[in-house]
C-alpha positions in Angstrom: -20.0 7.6 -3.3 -18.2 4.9 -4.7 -21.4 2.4 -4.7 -22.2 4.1 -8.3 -18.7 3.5 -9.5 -19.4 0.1 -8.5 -22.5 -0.4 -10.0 -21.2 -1.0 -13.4 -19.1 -3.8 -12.1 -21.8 -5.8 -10.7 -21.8 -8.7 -13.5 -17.9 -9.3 -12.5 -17.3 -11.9 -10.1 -14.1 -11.5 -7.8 -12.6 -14.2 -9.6 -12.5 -14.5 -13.1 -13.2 -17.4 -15.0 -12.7 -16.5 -18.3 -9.4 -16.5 -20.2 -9.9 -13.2 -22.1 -9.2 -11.5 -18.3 -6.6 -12.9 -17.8 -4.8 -12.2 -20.6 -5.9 -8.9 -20.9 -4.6 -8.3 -17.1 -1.3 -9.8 -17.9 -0.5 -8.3 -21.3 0.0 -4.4 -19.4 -1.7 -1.9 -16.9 -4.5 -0.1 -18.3 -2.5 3.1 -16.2 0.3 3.1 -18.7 0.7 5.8 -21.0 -1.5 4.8 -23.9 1.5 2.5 -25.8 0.2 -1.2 -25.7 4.1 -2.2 -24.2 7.3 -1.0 -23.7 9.1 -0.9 -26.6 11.9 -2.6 -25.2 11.8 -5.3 -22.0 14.6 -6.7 -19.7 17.2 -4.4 -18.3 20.4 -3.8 -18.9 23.1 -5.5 -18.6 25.4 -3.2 -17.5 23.1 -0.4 -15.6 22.1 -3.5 -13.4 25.3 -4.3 -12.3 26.2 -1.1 -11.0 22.5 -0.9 -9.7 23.8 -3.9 -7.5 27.2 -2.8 -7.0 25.7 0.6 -5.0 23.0 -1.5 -3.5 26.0 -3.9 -1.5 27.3 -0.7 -0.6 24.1 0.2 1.7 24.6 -1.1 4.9 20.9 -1.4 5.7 19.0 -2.9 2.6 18.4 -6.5 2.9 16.7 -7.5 -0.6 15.7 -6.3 -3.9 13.8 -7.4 -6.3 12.9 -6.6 -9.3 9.9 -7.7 -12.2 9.4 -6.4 -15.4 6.4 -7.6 -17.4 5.3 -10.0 -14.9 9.0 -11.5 -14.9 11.1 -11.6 -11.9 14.3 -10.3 -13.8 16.3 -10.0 -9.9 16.2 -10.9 -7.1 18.9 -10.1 -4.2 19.9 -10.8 -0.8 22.2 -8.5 1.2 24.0 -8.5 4.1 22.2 -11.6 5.2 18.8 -10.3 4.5 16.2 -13.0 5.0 15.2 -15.1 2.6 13.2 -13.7 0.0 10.4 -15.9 1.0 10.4 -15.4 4.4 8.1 -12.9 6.1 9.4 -10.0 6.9 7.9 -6.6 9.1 6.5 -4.4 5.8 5.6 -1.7 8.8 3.6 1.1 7.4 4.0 -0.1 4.2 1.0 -2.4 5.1 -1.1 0.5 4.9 -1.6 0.1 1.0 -2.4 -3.3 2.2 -5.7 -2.1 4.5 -6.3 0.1 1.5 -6.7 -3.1 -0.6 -9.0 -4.2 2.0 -11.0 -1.7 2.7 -11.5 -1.4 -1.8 -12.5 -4.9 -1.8 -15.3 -4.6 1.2 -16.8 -1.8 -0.9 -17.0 -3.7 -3.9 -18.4 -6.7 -1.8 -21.4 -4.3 -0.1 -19.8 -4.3 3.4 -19.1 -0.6 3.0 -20.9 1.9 1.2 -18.0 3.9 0.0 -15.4 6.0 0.8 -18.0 8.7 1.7 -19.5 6.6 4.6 -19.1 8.0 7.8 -17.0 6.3 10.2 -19.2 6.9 13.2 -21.5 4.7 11.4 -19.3 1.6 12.8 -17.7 3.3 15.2 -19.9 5.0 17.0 -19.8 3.1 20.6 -16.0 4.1 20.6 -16.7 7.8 20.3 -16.5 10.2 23.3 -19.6 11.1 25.0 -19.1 15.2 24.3 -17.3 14.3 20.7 -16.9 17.6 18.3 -19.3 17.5 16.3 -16.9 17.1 13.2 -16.0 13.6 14.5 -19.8 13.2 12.3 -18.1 14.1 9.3 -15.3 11.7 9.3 -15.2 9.3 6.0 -13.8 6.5 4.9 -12.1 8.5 2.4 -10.6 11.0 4.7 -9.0 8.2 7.0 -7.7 6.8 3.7 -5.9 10.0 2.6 -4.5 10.9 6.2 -7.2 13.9 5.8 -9.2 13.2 9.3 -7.7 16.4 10.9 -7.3 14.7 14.3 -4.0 15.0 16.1 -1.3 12.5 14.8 -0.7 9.1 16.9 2.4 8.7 14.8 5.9 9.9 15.7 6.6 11.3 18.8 2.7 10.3 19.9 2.8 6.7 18.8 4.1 5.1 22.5 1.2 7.0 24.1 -1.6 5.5 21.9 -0.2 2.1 21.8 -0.4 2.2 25.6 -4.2 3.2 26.5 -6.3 0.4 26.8 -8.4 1.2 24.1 -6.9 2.3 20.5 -9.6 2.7 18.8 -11.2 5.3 21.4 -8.1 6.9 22.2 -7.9 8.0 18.1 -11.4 9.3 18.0 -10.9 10.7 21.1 -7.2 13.2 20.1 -8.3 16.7 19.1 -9.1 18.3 15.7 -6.3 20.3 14.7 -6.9 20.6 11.1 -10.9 20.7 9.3 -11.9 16.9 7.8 -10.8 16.7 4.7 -7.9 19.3 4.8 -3.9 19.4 5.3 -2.2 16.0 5.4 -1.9 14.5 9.0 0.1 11.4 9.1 -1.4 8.9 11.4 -1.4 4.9 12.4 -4.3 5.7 14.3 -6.5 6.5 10.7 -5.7 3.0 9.6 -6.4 1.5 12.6 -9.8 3.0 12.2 -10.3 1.2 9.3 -9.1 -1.9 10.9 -11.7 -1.8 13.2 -14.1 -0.9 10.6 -13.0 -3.8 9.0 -13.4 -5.9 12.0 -17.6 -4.0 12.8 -18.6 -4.2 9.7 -17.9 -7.5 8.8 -18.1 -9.7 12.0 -14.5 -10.8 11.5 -11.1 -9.7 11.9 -9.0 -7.9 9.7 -6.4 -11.1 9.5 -8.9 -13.4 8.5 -10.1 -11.0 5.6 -6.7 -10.7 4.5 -6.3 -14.1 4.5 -9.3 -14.8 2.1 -9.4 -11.9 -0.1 -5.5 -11.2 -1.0 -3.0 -14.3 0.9 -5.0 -17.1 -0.3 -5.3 -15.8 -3.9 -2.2 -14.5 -4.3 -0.8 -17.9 -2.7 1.3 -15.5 -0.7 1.5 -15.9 3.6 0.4 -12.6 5.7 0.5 -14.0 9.2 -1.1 -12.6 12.1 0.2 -9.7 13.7 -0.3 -7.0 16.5 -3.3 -6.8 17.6 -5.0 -3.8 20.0 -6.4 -4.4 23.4 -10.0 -5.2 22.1 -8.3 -8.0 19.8 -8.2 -5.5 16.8 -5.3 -6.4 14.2 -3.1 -3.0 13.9 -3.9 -0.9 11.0 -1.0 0.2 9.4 1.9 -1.0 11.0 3.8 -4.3 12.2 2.0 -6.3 9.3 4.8 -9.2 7.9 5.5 -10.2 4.0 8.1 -11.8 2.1 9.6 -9.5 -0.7 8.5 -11.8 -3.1 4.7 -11.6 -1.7 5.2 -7.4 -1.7 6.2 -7.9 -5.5 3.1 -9.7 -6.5 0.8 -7.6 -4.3 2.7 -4.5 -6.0 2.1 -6.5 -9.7 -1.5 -6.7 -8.1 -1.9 -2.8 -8.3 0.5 -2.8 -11.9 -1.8 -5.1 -13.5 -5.3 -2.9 -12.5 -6.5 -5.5 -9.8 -6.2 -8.1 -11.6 -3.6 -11.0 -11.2 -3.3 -14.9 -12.6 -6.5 -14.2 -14.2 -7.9 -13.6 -10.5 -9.8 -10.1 -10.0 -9.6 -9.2 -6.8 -9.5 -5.7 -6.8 -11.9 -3.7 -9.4 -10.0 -1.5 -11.8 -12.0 1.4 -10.3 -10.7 1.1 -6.9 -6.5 0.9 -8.2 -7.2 4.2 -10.0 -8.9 5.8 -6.9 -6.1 4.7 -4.6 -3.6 6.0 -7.3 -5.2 9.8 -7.7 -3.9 12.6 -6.0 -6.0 13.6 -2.5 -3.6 15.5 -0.9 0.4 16.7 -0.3 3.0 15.2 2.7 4.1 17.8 4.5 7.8 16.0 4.7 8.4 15.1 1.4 6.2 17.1 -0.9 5.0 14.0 -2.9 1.6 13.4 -3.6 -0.9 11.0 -1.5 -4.1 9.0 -2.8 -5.9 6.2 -0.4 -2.6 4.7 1.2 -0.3 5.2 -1.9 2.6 7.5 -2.6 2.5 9.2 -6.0 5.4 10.9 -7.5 7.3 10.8 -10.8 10.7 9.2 -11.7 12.3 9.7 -15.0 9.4 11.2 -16.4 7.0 8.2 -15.7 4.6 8.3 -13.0 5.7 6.3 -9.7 3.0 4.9 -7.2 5.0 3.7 -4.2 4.1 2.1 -0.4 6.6 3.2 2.1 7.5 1.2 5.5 9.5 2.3 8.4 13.7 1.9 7.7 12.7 1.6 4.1 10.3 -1.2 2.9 9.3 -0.5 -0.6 7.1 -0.9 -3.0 7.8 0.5 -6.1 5.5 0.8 -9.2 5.9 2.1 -12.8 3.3 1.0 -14.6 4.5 2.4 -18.3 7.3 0.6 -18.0 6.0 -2.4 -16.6 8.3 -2.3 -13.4 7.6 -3.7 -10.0 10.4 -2.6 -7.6 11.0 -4.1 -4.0 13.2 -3.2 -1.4 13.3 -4.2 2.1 15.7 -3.2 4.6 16.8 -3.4 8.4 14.1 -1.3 10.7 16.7 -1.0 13.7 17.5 2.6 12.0 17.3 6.4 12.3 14.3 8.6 11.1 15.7 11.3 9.2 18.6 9.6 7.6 19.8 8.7 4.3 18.9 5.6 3.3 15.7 6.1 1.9 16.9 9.1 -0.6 19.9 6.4 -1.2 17.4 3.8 -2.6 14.9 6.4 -4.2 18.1 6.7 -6.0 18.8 3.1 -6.9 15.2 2.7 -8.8 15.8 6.6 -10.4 19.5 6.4 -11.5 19.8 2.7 -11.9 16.6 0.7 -12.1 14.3 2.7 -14.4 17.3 4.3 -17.0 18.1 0.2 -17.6 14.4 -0.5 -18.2 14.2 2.3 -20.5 17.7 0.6 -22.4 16.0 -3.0 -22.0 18.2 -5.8 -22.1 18.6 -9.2 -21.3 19.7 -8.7 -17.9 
């Protein structure tokens, strides 16, 4: 369980008051690659520009961004993209957000760990007759996309968004993989967590957000879709600005720690960032509502929205990377390969150059 990981953290408060922190959490990620910094900063010069060149040739980004050390070295409009501090629909990108969530109401005692069973808040929503592996169901596995019910995403979303109770509906789809076993992609999982949120706490999941991440990070996460029962969706239709996605992506750079605020221990960044299982679609790795990959031969953790909202962390070279774009758009084209390919042809080669871009 995570409560022992925890237990050495217990003379932290969530905010830190002293300066040492602060600096500490602002000099560089404790997840870089053992070098105290970069040995060079900025970008280049010349790299950028074509990096922005391709990027006005995308028809469906709307914004990038781009910090470097905690230095916002671009930041981009396109195609009249709003305004980088306007709220914008993150879709499943919000997913890393719940994951936030649910780390800090394990370091505050609301939930035991990610090995708590889910039934343990959940259980009036269960069916009567429920298998008996709906018992086994974590925190953890709902996390990973590991609870081996049947997907509510994709071609199943419209018919869970449409019973009267979500929450039910998701404990109530069959197993069709073992707890714990192949990834299964799901909005339902997170909205499990959602709920959990909502149970175990006696509040919703908006007003935790509000007080444990938007109100410290001085960034606006206004409300959003809620289910039948009142339940903000987990997972999906959550809104940001690009500049509030770069600093919650600095947030999980900098080890949880941000402005000399702690909101997230260190524990819970390097939980959410190891490898718990494989997507099926893309063959990258997935840790508690984080993509994990490599690009450039430095490890990438990444949160993914619908059309291509972005989040893009390298911690060894100090890069925060965001990208938002249009969501009236395709599955299965190629826009999301096309700006994989902005941040590993462009992006990361003129952060390893450094500059004064």
């Amino acid at each position: 369980m995570i409560r022992s990981v925890y237990g050495a953290l217990a003379a932290l408060t969530l905010t830190s008051t002293g300066c040492g922190a602060a600096q500490d959490a602002n000099k560089t990620s404790s997840h870089d690659t053992g070098e105290t910094a970069p040995a060079k900063m900025g970008l280049d010069a010349s790299t950028m520009e074509q990096v922005l060149n391709r990027a006005e040739n995308l028809p469906n980004i709307r914004s990038l961004i781009v910090m470097r050390g905690g230095e916002e070295l671009v930041a981009r409009r396109f195609h009249g993209g709003a305004a980088l501090d306007d709220t914008v629909n993150i879709k499943s990108a919000s997913k890393s957000v719940i994951s936030a969530l649910v780390g800090i109401a394990i370091y505050r005692g609301i939930f035991d760990g990610v090995d708590q069973p889910i039934l343990t808040e959940l259980s009036s929503h269960a069916p009567r007759e429920a298998d008996p592996r709906l018992s086994r169901l974590t925190i953890g596995n709902l996390l990973s996309m590991q609870a081996g019910l049947e997907r509510t995403s994709g071609e199943n979303y419209g018919r869970w968004v449409s019973s009267p109770n979500w929450v039910r509906y998701a404990l109530s789809r069959p197993f069709v993989e073992e707890p714990g076993g192949a990834m299964l992609y799901s909005t339902g999982s997170t909205h499990l967590l959602s709920a959990m949120l909502t149970e175990a706490s006696g509040r919703s999941t908006w007003a935790l957000a509000q007080e444990w991440l938007a109100d410290p990070l001085d960034v606006a996460i206004p409300q959003w879709e809620r289910d039948p029962q009142g339940i903000y969706l987990g997972g999906n239709q959550m809104a940001m600005s690009p500049r509030a996605m770069a600093k919650f992506g600095e947030l999980y750079r900098l080890g949880g720690a941000i402005d000399g605020k702690r909101l997230l221990p260190e524990e819970w960044v390097e939980l959410s960032w190891k490898p718990q299982t494989t997507s099926p679609w893309s063959g990258e790795q997935y840790g508690y509502g984080w993509f994990i990959s490599d690009v450039g031969g430095h490890e990438l953790y990444y949160a993914w929205g619908y059309g291509g909202q972005m989040i893009y962390v390298v911690p060894d070279l100090e890069l925060t990377v965001v990208m938002t774009s249009t969501t009236d758009v395709e599955r299965g084209g190629q826009h999301i390969a096309a700006l994989r390919s902005l941040l590993a042809e462009g992006i990361v080669p003129a952060a390893k150059t450094g500059g004064r871009f």
